[in-house]
C-alpha positions as a Python dict, from the first residue, in 0.01 Angstrom:
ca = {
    (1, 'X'): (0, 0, 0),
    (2, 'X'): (306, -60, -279),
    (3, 'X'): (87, -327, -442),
    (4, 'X'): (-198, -51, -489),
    (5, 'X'): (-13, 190, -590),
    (6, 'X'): (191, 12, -815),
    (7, 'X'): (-44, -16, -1144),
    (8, 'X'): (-161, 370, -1120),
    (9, 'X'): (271, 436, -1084),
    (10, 'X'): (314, 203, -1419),
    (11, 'X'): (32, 420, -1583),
    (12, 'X'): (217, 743, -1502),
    (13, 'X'): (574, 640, -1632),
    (14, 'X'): (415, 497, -1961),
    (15, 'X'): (178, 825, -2018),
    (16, 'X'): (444, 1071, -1929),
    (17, 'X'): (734, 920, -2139),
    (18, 'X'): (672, 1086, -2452),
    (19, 'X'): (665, 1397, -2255),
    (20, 'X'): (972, 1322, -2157),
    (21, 'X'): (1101, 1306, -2536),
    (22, 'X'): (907, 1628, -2620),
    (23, 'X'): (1067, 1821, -2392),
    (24, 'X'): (1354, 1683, -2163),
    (25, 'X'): (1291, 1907, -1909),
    (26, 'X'): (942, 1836, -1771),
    (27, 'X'): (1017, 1538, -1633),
    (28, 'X'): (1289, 1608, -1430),
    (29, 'X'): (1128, 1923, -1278),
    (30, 'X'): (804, 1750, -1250),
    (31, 'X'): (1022, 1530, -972),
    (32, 'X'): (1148, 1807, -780),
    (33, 'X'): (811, 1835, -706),
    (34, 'X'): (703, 1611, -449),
    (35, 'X'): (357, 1658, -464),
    (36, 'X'): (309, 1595, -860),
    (37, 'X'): (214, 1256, -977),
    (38, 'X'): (562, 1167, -1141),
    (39, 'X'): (738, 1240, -828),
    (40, 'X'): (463, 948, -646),
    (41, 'X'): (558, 706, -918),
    (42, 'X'): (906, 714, -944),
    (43, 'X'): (901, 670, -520),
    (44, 'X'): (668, 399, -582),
    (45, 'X'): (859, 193, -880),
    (46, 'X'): (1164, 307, -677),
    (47, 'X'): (1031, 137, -331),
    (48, 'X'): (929, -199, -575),
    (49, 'X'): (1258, -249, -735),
    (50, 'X'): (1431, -216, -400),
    (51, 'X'): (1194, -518, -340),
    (52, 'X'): (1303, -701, -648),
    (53, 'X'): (1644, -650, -555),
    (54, 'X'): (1633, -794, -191),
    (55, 'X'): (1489, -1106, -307),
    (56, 'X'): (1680, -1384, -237),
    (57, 'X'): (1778, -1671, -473),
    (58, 'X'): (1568, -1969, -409),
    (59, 'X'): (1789, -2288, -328),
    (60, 'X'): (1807, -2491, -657),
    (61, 'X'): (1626, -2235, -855),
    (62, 'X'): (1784, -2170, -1210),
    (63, 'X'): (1947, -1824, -1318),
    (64, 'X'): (1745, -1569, -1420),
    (65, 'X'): (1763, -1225, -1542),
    (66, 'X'): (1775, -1035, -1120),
    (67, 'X'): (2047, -1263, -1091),
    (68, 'X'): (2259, -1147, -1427),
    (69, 'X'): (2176, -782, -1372),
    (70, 'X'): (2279, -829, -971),
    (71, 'X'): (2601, -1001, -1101),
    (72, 'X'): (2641, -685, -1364),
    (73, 'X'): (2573, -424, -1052),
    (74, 'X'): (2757, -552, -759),
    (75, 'X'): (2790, -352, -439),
    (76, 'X'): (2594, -57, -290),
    (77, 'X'): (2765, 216, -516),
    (78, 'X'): (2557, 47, -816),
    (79, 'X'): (2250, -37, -655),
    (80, 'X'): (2049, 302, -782),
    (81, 'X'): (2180, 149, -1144),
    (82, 'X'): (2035, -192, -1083),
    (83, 'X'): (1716, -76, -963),
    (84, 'X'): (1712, 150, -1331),
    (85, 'X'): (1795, -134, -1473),
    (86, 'X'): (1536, -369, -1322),
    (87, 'X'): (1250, -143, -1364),
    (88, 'X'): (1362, -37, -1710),
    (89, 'X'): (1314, -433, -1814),
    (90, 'X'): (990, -433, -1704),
    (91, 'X'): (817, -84, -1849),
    (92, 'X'): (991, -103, -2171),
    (93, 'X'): (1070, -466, -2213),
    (94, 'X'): (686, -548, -2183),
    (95, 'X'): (534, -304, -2383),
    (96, 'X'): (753, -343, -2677),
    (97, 'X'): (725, -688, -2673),
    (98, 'X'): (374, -681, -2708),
    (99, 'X'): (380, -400, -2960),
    (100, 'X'): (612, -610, -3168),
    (101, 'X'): (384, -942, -3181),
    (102, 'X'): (90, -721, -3215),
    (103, 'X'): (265, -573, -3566),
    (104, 'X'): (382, -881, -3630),
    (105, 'X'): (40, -1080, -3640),
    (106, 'X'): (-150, -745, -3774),
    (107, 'X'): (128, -794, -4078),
    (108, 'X'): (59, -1148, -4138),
    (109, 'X'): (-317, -1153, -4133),
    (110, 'X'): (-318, -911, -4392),
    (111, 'X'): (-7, -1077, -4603),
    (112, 'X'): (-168, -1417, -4656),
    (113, 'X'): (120, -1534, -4832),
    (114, 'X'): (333, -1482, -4597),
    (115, 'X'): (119, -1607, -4323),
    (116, 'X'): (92, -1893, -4530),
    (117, 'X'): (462, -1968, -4596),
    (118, 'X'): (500, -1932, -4225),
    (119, 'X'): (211, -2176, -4113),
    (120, 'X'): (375, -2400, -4377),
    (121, 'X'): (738, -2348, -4233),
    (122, 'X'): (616, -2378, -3840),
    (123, 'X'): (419, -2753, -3940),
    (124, 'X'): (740, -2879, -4129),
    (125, 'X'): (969, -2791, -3869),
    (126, 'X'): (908, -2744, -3514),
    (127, 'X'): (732, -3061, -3532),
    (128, 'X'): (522, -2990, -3249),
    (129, 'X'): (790, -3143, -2984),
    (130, 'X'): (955, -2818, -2731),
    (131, 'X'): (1219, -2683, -2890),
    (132, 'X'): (1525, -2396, -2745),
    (133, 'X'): (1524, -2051, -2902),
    (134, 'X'): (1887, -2132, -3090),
    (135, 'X'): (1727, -2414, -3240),
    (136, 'X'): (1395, -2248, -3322),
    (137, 'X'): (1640, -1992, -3495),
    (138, 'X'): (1798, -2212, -3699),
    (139, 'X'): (1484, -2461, -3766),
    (140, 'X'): (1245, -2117, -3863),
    (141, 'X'): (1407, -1867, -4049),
    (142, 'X'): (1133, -1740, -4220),
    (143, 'X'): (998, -1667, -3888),
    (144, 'X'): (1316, -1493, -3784),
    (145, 'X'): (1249, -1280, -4143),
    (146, 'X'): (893, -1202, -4033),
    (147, 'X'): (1050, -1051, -3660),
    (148, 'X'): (1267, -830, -3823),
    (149, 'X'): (1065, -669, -4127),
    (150, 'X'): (811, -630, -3841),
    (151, 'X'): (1021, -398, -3581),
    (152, 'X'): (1175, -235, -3954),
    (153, 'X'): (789, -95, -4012),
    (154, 'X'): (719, -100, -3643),
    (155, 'X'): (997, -16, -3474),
    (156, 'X'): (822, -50, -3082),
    (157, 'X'): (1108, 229, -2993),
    (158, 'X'): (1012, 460, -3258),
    (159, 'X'): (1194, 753, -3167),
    (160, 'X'): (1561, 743, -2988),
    (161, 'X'): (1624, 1093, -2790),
    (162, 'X'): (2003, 1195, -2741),
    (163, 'X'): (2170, 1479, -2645),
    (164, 'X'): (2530, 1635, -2828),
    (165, 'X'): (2816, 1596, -2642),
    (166, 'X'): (3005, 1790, -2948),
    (167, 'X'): (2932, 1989, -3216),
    (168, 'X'): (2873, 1837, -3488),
    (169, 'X'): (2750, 1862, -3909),
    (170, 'X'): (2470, 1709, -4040),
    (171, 'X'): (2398, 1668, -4403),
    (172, 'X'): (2006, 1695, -4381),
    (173, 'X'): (1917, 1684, -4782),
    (174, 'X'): (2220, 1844, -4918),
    (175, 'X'): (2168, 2109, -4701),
    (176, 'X'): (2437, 2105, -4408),
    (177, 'X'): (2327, 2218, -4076),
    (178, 'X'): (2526, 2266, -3759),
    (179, 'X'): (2374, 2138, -3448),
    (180, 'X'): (2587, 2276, -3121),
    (181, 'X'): (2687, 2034, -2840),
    (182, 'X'): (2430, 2040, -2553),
    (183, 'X'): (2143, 2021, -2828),
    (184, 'X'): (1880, 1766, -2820),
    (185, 'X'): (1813, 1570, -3090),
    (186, 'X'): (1563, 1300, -3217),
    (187, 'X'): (1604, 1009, -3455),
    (188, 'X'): (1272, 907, -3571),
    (189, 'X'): (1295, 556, -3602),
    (190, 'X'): (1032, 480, -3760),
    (191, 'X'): (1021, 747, -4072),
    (192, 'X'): (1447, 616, -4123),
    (193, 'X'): (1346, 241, -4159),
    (194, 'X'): (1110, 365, -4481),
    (195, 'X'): (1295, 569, -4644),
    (196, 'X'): (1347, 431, -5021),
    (197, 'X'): (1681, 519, -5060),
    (198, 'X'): (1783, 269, -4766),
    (199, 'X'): (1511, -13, -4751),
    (200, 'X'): (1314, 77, -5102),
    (201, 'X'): (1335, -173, -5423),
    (202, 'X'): (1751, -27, -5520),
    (203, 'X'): (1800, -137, -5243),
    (204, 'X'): (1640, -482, -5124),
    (205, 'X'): (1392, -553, -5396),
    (206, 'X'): (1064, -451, -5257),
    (207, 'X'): (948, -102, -5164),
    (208, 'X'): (1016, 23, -4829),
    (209, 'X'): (677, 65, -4705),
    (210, 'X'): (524, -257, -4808),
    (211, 'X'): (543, -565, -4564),
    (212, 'X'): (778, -842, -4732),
    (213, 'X'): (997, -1078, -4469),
    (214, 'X'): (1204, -1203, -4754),
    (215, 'X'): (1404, -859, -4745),
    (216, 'X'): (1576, -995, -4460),
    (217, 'X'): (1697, -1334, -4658),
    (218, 'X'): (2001, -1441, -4656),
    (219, 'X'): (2061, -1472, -5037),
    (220, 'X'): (1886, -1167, -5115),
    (221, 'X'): (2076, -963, -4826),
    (222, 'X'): (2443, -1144, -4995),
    (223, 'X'): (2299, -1098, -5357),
    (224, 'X'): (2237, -745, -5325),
    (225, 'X'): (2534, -662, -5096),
}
């Protein structure tokens, strides 16, 4: 019955996140509610990660991630926290994933000189022999350039919801504005990573809505402080 059940749960806590964002209170009433379809997810991805977490460690198996987050949430008083923490890996850390390499590749196939400097970057060095992430780092660095101008334009978080814990003044276009503490407040990723004045050609070189990895190079980042 979990199994079944899991995939529509998934469904529901990927639909109703934005909600969430919109308005901070529907979610949490919406669980109050037993009957309501967020309240049968979050028992369902809650019954799972208990799962996860009483998994034991195969003999001779290497470390992996429910090992560093156990290690990170000892004990009983943290085990509601590791379960977040497990099930938060796998609805966010996913999805954003495959956002990112779907931007990524959308980016490229329409840049073809930068898809072509990349092709030409991958054949010279990875060589086609296995190779760790550090040293993929080091050997591709165009490639790292092409990662982070991607989640710039396409930030897979594009909006980050927080609430005030103290008053506070913004300056929102010369106009100050005073937001009280308890507000809720959103910073739209993805409209801050465009703006001109930050990422435009003052700035980096190229304008802030176009797709160019080499904003992220080294001697351009150092030559343009």
């Amino acid at each position: 019955e979990l199994v079944e059940n899991l995939l529509p749960a998934f469904d529901t806590a990927l639909s109703w996140g934005p909600l969430e964002i919109v308005n901070p209170f529907f979610l949490p009433l919406s669980r109050l509610l037993p009957w309501t379809s967020a309240a049968r997810a979050a028992r369902t991805l809650d019954a799972f990660a208990e799962t996860l977490v009483g998994l034991p460690h195969a003999a001779g198996a290497p470390r992996n991630l429910l090992d560093a987050l156990r290690e990170a949430y000892p004990g009983p008083a943290s085990r509601q926290d590791l379960k977040n923490q497990i099930l938060t890996m796998i609805i966010a850390g996913y999805d954003t994933t495959a956002m990112s390499l779907s931007f990524g590749l959308h980016s490229l196939f329409a840049d073809p000189r930068a898809l072509g400097r990349l092709d030409a970057e991958i054949a010279a060095e990875a060589g086609g022999e296995p190779a760790s992430m550090e040293a993929l780092r080091k050997r591709l660095p165009f490639l790292a350039q092409v990662a982070r101008e991607t989640r710039r334009l396409y930030p897979p978080l594009y909006v980050i919801p927080r609430r005030v814990m103290e008053p506070m003044t913004l300056n929102v276009g010369g106009k100050l504005v005073e937001v009280p503490a308890g507000s809720e407040v959103i910073l739209p990723l993805s409209v801050i990573h465009r703006r001109e004045e930050q990422w435009g050609a003052a700035r980096t070189g190229y304008p802030a809505g176009e797709f160019h990895p080499e904003r992220f190079d080294p001697e351009n980042i150092q030559a343009r402080g």
